[in-house]
PAPAPA-95296 format. One line per 8 residues: for each residue y negated, z negated, x negated of N, C-alpha, C. Coordinates in steps of 0.1 Angstrom, whole numbers. Atoms other than C-alpha are relative to their C-alpha. Example, Ala and Ser with C-alpha at 12.3 -4.5 7.8 and 13.67 -1.06 7.14 Angstrom:
12/0/-9/45/-78/-123/-12/0/-9; 11/0/9/11/-71/-137/-11/-8/8
END
This chain:
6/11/7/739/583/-449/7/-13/4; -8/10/-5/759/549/-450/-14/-15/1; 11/11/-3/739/520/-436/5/-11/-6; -8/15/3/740/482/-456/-10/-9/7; 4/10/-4/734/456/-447/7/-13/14; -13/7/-10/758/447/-415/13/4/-6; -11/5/4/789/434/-420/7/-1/11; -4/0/-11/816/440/-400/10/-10/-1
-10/10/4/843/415/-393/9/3/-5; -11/-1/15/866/408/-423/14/4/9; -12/-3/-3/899/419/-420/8/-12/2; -8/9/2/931/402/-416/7/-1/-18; -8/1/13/945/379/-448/11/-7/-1; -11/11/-3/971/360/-454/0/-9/-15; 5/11/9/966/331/-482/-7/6/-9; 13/-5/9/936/348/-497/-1/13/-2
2/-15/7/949/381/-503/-3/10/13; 2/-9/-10/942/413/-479/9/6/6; -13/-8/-9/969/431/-454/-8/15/-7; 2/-11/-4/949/462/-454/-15/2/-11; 9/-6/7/927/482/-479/-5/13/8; 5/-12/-4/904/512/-474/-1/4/-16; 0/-5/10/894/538/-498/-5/-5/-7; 8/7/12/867/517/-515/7/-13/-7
-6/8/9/889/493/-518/11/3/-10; -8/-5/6/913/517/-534/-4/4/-15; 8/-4/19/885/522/-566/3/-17/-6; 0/13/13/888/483/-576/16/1/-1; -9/-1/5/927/489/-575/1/5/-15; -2/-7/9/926/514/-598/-6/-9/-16; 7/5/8/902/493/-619/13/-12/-5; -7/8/9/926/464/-623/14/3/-5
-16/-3/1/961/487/-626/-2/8/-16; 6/-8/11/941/511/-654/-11/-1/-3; 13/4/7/918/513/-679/2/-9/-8; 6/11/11/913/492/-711/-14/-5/0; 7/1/6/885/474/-719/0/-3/-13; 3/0/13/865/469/-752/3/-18/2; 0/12/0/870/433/-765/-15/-5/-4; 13/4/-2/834/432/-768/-8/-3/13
8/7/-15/811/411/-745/-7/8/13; 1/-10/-12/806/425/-713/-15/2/-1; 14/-1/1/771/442/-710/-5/7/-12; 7/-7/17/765/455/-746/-11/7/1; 19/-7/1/729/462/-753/-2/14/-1; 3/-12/3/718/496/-749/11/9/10; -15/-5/-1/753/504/-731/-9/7/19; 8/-2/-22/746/525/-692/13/2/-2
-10/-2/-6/772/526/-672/0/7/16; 1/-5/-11/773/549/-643/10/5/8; -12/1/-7/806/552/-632/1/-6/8; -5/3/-8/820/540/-601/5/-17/-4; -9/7/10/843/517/-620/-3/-5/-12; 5/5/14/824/509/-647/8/5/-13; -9/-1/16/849/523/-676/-2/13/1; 0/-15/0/840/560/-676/8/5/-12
-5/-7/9/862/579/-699/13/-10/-7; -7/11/7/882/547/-706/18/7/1; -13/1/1/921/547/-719/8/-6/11; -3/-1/-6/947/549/-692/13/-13/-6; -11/5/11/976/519/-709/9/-7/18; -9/8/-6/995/511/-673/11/9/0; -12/-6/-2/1029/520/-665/-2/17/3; 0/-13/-7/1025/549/-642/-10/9/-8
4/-9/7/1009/581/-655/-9/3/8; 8/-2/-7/976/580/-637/-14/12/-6; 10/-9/1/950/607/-641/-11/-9/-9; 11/4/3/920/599/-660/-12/11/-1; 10/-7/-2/890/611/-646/-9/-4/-12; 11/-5/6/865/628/-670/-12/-2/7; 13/-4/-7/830/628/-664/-13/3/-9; 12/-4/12/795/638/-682/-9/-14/6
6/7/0/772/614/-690/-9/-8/12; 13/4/-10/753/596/-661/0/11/17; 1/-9/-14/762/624/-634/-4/5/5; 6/0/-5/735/639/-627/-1/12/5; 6/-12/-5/733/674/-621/15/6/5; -12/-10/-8/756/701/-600/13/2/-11; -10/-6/10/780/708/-632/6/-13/-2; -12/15/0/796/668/-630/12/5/1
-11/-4/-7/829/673/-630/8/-5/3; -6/2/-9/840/650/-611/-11/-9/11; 15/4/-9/816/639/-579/8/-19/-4; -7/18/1/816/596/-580/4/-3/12; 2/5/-10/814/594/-546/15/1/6; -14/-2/-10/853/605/-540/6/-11/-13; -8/11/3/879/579/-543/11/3/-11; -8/-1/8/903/575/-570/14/-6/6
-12/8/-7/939/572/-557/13/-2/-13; -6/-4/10/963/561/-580/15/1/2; -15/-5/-1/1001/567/-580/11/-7/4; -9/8/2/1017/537/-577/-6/-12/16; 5/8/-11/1016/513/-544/-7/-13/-2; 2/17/3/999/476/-547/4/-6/11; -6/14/-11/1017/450/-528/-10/-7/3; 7/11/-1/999/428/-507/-8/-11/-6
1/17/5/1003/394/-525/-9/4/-17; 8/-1/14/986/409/-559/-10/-7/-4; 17/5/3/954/400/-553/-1/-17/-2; -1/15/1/967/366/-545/2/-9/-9; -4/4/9/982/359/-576/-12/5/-8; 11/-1/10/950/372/-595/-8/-10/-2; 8/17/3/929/343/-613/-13/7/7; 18/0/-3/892/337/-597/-6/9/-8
9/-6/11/879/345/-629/1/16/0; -4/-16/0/895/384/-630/-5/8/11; 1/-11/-4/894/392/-600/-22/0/4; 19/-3/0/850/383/-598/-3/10/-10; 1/-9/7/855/403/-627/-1/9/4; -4/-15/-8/869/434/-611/-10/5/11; 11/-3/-9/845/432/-583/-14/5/-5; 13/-4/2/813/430/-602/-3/7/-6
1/-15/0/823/462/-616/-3/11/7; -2/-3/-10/823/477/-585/-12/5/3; 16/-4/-8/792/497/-576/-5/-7/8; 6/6/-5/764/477/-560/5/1/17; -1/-5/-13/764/495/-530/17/2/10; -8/0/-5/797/496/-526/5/-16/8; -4/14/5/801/458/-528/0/-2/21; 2/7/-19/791/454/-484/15/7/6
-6/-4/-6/816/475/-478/14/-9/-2; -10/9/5/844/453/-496/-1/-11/6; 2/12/-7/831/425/-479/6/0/17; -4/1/-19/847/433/-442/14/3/-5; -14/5/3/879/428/-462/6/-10/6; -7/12/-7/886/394/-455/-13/-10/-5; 10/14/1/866/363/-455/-4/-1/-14; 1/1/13/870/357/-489/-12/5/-12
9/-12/2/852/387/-499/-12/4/5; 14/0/-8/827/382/-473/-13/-6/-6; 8/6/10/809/356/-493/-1/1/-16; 0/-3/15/811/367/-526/-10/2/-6; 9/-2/3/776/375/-528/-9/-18/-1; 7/15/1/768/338/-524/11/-10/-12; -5/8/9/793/330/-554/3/4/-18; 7/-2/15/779/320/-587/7/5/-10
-11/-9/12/814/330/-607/-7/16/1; -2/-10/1/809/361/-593/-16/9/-3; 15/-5/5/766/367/-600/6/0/-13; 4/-1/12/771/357/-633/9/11/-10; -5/-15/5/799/384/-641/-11/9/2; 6/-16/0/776/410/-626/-13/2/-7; 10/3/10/747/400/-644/3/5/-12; -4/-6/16/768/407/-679/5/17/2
-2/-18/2/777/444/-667/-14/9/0; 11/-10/8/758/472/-680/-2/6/19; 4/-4/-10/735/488/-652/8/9/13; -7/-9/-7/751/510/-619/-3/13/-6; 10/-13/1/729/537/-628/-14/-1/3; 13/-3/-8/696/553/-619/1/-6/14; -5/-2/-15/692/550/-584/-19/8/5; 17/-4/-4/655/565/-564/4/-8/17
0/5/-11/645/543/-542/-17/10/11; 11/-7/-10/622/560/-510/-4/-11/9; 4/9/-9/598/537/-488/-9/8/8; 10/-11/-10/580/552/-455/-3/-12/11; 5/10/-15/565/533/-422/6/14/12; 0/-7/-13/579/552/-388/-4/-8/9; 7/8/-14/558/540/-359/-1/-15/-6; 6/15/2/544/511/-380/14/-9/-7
-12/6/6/585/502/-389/0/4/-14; 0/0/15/591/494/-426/17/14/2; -9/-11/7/621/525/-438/2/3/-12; 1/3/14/638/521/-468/14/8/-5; -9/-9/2/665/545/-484/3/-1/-11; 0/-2/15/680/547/-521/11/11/-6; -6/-13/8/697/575/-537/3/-1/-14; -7/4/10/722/567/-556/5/12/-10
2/-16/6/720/596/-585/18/-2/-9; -16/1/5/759/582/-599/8/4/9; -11/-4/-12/776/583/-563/-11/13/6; 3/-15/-11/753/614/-550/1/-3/13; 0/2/-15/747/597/-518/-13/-12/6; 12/12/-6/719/580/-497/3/-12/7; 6/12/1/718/546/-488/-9/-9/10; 9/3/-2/700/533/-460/4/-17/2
-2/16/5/689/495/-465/-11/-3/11; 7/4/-8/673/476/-440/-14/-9/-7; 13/6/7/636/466/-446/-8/-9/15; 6/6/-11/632/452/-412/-6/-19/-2; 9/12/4/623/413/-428/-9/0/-8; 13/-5/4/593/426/-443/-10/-5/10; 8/1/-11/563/414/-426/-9/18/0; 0/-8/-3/547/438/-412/-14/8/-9
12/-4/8/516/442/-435/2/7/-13; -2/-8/10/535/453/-463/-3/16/-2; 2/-6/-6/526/483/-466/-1/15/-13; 2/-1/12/522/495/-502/8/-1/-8; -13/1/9/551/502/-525/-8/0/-14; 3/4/15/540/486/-563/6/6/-6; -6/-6/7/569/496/-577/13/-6/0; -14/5/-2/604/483/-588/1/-3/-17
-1/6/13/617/464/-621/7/-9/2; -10/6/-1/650/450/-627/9/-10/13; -7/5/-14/664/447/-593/-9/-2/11; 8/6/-7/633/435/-580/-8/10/9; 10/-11/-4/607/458/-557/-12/-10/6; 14/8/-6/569/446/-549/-4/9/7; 9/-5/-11/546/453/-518/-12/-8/-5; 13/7/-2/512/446/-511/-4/9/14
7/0/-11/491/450/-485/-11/-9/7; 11/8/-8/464/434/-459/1/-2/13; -6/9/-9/475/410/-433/-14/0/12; 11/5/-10/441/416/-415/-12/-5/-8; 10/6/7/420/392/-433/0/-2/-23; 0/5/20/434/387/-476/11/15/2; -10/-7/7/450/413/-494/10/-8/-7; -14/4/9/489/401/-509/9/6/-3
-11/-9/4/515/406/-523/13/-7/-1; -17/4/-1/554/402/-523/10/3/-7; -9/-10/7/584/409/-540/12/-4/6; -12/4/-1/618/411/-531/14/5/-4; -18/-5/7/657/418/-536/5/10/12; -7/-2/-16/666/446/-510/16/-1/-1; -16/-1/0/703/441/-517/2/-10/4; -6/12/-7/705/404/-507/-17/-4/10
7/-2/-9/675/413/-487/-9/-20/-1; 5/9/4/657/380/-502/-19/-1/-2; 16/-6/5/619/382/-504/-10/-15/4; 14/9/2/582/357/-508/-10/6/-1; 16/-6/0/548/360/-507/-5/-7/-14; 9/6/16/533/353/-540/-10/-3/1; 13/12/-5/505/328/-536/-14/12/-4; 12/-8/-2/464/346/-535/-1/-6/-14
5/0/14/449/356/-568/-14/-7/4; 12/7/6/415/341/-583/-7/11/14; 10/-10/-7/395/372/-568/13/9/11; -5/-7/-10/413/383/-538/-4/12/7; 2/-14/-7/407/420/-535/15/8/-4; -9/-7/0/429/450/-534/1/6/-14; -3/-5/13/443/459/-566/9/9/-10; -12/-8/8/461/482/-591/13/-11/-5
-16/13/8/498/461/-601/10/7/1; -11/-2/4/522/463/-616/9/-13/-3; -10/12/3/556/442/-619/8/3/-10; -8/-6/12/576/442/-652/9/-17/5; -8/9/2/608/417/-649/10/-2/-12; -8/6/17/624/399/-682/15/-5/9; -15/8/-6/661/394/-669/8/-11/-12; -5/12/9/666/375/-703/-1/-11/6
8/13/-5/642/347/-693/2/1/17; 0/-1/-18/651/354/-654/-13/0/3; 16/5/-13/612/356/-643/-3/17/-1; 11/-15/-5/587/385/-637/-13/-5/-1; 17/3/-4/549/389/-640/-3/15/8; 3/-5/-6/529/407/-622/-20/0/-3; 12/0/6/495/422/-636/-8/8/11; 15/-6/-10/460/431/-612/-6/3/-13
15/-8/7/436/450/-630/-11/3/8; 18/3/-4/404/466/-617/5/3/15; 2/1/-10/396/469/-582/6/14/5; -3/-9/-2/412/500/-564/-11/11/4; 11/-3/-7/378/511/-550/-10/3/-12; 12/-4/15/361/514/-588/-9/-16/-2; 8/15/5/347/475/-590/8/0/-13; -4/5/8/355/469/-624/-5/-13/-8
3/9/8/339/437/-628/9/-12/3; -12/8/-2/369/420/-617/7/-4/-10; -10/10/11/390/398/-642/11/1/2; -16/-6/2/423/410/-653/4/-13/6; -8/14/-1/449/383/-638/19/6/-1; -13/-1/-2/486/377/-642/5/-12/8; -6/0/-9/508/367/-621/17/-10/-10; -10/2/8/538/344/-640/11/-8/9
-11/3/-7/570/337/-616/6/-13/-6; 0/17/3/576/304/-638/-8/-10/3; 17/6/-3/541/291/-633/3/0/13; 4/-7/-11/542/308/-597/-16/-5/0; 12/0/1/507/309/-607/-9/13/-1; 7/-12/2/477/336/-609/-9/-5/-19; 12/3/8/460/333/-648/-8/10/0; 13/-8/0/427/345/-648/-1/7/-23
5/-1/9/418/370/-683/-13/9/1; 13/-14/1/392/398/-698/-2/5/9; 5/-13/-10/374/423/-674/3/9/-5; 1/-12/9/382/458/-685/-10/6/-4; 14/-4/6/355/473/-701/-7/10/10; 1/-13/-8/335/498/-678/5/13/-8; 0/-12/2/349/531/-682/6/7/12; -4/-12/-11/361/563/-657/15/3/-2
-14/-2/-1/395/563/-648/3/9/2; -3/-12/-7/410/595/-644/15/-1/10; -11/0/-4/443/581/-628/4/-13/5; 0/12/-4/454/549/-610/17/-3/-3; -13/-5/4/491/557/-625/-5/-10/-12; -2/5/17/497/528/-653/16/-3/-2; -15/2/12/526/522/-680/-1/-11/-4; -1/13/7/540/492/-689/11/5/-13
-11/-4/17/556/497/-731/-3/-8/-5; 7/8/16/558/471/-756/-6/-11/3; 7/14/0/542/442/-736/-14/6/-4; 9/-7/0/514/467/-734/-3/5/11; 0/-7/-13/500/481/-703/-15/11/-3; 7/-9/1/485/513/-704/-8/7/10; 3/-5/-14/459/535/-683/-8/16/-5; 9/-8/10/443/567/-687/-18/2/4
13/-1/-5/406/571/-688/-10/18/-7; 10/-15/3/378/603/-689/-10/-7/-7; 9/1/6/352/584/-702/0/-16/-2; -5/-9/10/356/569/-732/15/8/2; -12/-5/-4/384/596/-731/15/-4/-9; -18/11/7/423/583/-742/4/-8/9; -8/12/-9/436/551/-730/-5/-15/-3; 6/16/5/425/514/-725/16/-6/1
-13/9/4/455/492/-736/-5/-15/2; 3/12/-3/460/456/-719/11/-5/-11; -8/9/10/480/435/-745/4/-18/10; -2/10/-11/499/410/-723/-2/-15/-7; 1/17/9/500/379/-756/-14/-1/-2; 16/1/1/462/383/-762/-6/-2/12; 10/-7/-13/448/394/-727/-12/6/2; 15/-6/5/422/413/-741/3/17/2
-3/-14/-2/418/449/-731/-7/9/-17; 0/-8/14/411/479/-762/-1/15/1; -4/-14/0/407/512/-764/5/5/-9; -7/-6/6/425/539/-777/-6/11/-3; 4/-12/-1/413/572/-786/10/12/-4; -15/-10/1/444/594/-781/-7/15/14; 8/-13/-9/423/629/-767/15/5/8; -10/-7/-7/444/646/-739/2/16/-5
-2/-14/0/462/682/-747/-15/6/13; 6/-7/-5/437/708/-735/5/5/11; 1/1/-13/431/718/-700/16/-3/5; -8/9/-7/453/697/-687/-5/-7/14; 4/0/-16/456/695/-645/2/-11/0; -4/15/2/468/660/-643/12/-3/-2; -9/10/9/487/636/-662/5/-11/6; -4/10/1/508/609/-656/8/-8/-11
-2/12/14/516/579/-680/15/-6/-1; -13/1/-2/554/573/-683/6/-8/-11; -2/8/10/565/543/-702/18/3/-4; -10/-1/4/602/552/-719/5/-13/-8; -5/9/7/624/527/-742/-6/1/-12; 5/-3/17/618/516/-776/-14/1/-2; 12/-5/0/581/515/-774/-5/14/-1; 4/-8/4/581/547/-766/-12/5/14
10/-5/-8/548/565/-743/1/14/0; -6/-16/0/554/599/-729/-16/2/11; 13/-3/-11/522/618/-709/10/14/10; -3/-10/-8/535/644/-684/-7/11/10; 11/-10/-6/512/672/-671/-1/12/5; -2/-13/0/506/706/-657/-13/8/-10; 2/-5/6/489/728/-679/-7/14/2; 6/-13/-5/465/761/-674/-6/-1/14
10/-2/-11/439/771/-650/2/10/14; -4/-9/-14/455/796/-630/13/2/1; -16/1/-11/492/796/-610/8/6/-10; -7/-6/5/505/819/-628/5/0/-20; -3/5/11/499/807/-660/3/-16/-8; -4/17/-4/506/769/-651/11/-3/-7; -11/6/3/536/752/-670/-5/-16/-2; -4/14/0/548/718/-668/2/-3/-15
-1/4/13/548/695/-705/0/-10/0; 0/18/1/557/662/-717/-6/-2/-20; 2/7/7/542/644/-742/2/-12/-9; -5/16/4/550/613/-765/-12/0/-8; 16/6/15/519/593/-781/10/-4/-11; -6/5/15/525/589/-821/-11/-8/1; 9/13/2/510/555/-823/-4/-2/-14; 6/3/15/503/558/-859/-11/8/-1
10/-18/-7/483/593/-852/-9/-5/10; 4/1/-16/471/581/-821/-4/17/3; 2/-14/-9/476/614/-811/13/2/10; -7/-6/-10/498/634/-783/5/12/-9; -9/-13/5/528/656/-797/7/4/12; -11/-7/-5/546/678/-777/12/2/-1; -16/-2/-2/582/675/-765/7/2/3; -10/-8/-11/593/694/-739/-9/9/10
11/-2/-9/579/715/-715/14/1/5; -8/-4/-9/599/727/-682/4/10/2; -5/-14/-5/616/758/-681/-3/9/10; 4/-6/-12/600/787/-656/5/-3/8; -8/1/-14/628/786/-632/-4/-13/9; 1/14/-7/625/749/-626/-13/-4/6; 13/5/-1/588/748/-626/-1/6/20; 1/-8/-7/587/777/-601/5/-3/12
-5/6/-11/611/761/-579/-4/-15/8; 7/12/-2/595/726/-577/-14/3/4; 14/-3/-7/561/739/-572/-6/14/2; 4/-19/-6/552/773/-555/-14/3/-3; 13/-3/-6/520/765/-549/-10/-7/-12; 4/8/9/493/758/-579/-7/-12/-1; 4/15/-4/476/730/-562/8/-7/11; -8/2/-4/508/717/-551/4/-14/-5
8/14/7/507/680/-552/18/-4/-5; -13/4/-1/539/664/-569/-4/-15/-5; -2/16/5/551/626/-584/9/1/-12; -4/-4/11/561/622/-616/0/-20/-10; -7/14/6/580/585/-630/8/-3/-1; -8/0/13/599/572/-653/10/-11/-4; -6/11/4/627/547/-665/10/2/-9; -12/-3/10/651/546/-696/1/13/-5
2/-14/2/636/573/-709/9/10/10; 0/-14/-7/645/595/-678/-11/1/9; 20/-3/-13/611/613/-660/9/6/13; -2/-10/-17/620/621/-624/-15/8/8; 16/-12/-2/595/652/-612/8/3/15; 2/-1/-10/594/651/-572/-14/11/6; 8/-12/-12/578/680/-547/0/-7/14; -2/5/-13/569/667/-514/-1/14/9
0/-11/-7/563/700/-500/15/10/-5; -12/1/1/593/711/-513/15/-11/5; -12/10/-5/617/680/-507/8/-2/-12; -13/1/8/634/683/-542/-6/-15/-11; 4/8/16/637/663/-575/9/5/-9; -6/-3/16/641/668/-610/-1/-7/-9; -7/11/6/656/649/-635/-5/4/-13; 2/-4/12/646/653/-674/4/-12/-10
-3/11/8/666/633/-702/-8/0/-12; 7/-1/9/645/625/-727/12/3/-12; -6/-1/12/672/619/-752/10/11/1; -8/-10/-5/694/647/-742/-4/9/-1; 9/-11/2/667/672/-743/5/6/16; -5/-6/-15/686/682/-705/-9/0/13; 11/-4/-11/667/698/-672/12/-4/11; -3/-4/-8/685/691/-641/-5/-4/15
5/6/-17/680/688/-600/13/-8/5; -6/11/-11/691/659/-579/9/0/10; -5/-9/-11/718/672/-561/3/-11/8; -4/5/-13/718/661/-524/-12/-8/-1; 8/9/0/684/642/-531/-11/8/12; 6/-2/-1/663/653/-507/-11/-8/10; 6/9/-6/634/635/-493/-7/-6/8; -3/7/-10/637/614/-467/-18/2/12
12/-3/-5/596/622/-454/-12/0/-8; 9/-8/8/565/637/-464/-9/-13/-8; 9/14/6/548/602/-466/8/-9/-13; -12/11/4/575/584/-485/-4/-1/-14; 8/4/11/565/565/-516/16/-2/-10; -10/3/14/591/566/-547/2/-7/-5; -7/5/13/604/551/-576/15/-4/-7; -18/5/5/634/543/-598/3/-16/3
-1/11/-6/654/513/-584/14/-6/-7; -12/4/9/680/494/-604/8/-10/14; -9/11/-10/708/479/-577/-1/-16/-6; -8/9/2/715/441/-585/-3/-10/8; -1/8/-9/728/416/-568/-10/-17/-8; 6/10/7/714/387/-595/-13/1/-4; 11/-1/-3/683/395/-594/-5/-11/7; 7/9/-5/660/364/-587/-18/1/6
14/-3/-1/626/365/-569/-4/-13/-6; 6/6/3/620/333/-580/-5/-6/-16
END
């Protein structure tokens, strides 16, 4: 597991440029010797990028006749064929003084290509490179590049210590990140949304909440809501507008006469809205789609729908597939709502299924189920508790009694397992975690 967060002393330079590379430094070589890019704007909507190097499959136009590593989409399963995590060496030596002669502008370029995680390790280059994280040329490049990848982030307490881990599903390797500026009350993983991850917890006397950046390890306490009890939340972050909200709903405990509130990172304010209507939650699992936040209920049965521009809650009457063991709610792209469930009354007749709501229908169509093998191997046992969430249209399906995870592309129709994912302790709270360094808590 490689540890970030310390930095060791920079190398020796000589007028800005570096004497001495390592391997990681031997992938931004490659980056600025090969490879074309598109003349379109860095970032292009819709675009992933999970490469190492950001140019996956890109044209090879330097001198030397350098290999161009292939690879399948996103990297996810045992059949990659080529792992990310090994270094690209290319054929031809770089002289020292290169880097020296490279403009500001290129080479922040070339960096904020550069896998997240890799980025600390580049930094015990030379001074230069040490601060880079604190220079604005170089955020606002990496801000315009299309995402690292997935990544799964794992959070646990050992002996009361915060423990924080990420699993990087491009490079096939874990990650450990220090969570030790956390106060100690955190305690409660909310979730994660565009770089950002929230806590909550109870300091003793108030329940709060926090959010922060674990990459530039940056974090605040978000001022006490109207009604200060312990709550269901969720954080959705707009990286257009640089902010985040942060929505409480009903009480964790079943009070639901509590008053929805948000939470708006421009304001840094709490607004008070609607109460949810009484009904019987069957799940404390919600989806944010659409500037919609969904939940599921037993009675009335379907979904109550928060509408974030109104603030008024709604029901739905979208009936769940029959006998159905439990569901989770999985917001995908595009306005799209997926349900995820196990299925059948006895072990043997159990399969795993996904769902997408037809919002015209308000009904549940079926889209996928899980293949025997996969099921069988994820869960042995029929009351075998797993975790099951979601980002960019992909569902990740976690076994804690097992240790594994499974990957499911929605648009791909593809099954695979997490190779080398396995998980870090039985307590450990999940989710998908987007690296970035520009990420603002405030």
């Amino acid at each position: 597991m490689v540890e970030i967060g310390e930095v060791s002393e920079p190398r020796v330079c000589r007028n800005g440029s570096c004497v001495e590379v390592d391997d990681c430094l031997t992938q931004v070589v490659s980056l600025s010797i090969g490879g074309t890019r598109s003349s379109s704007t860095l970032g292009g909507s819709g675009s992933r990028n999970t490469s190492p190097a950001g140019l996956t499959g890109s044209r090879n136009t330097s001198p030397c006749k350098q290999k161009v590593v292939k690879t399948k989409p996103r990297g996810l399963d045992e059949e990659t064929v080529a792992t990310f995590s090994k270094a690209l060496h290319p054929d031809v030596q770089m002289e020292d003084n290169i880097w020296a002669m490279l403009p500001e502008d290129l080479l922040n370029e070339i960096l904020a290509r550069v896998p997240p995680f890799l980025i600390f390790r580049l930094r015990s280059v030379c001074k230069r490179w040490n601060s880079i994280l604190q220079d604005s040329s170089f955020l606002k490049f990496h801000s315009q590049v299309p995402s690292h990848g997935p990544c799964l982030l794992t959070f646990w307490k050992n002996s009361n210590t915060p423990q924080c881990s990420v699993f990087s599903l491009p490079l096939k390797t874990w990650y450990r990140i220090p969570f030790m500026y956390l106060p100690p009350w955190a305690f409660w993983l909310v979730g994660s949304s565009g770089g950002l991850v929230c806590f909550s917890g109870f300091d003793g006397y108030d329940f709060k909440t926090l959010v922060c950046n674990p990459l530039t390890q940056a974090w605040r306490m978000l001022p006490s809501m109207h009604h200060n009890q312990q709550r269901q939340l969720i954080m959705v972050v707009d990286r257009k507008n640089r902010s985040f909200i942060v929505i409480a709903t009903c009480d964790m405990f079943g009070d639901k006469s509590l008053p929805t509130e948000v939470y708006d990172s421009k304001m840094n304010s709490w607004s008070v809205h609607q109460i949810m209507p009484a009904v019987n939650l069957c799940s404390s699992k919600m989806a944010f789609c659409d500037s919609r936040l969904y939940l599921e209920t037993l009675s009335p049965l379907g979904l109550m729908m928060y509408r974030l521009d109104t603030g008024s809650w709604e029901h739905i009457p979208a009936k769940f597939p029959r006998s159905l063991l439990d569901g989770y709610l999985v917001a995908g792209t595009q306005h799209r709502l997926f349900l995820v469930g196990r299925i059948g009354l006895y072990s043997t007749l159990q399969s795993m299924r996904i769902w997408e709501l037809d919002h015209s229908k308000i009904q549940w169509v079926e889209i996928s189920r899980m293949p025997p093998k996969y099921f069988r191997a994820l869960l042995r046992l029929s009351a075998e508790r797993f975790e099951c969430f979601g980002q960019d249209n992909l569902i990740c399906f976690t076994s804690w009694n097992q240790g594994k995870g499974l990957l499911y592309d929605v648009d791909k129709k593809v099954w695979s397992w997490i190779v080398g994912c396995a998980l870090q302790s039985y307590n450990s709270q999940v989710c998908f975690f987007e690296p970035r360094f520009d990420a603002s808590i405030y």
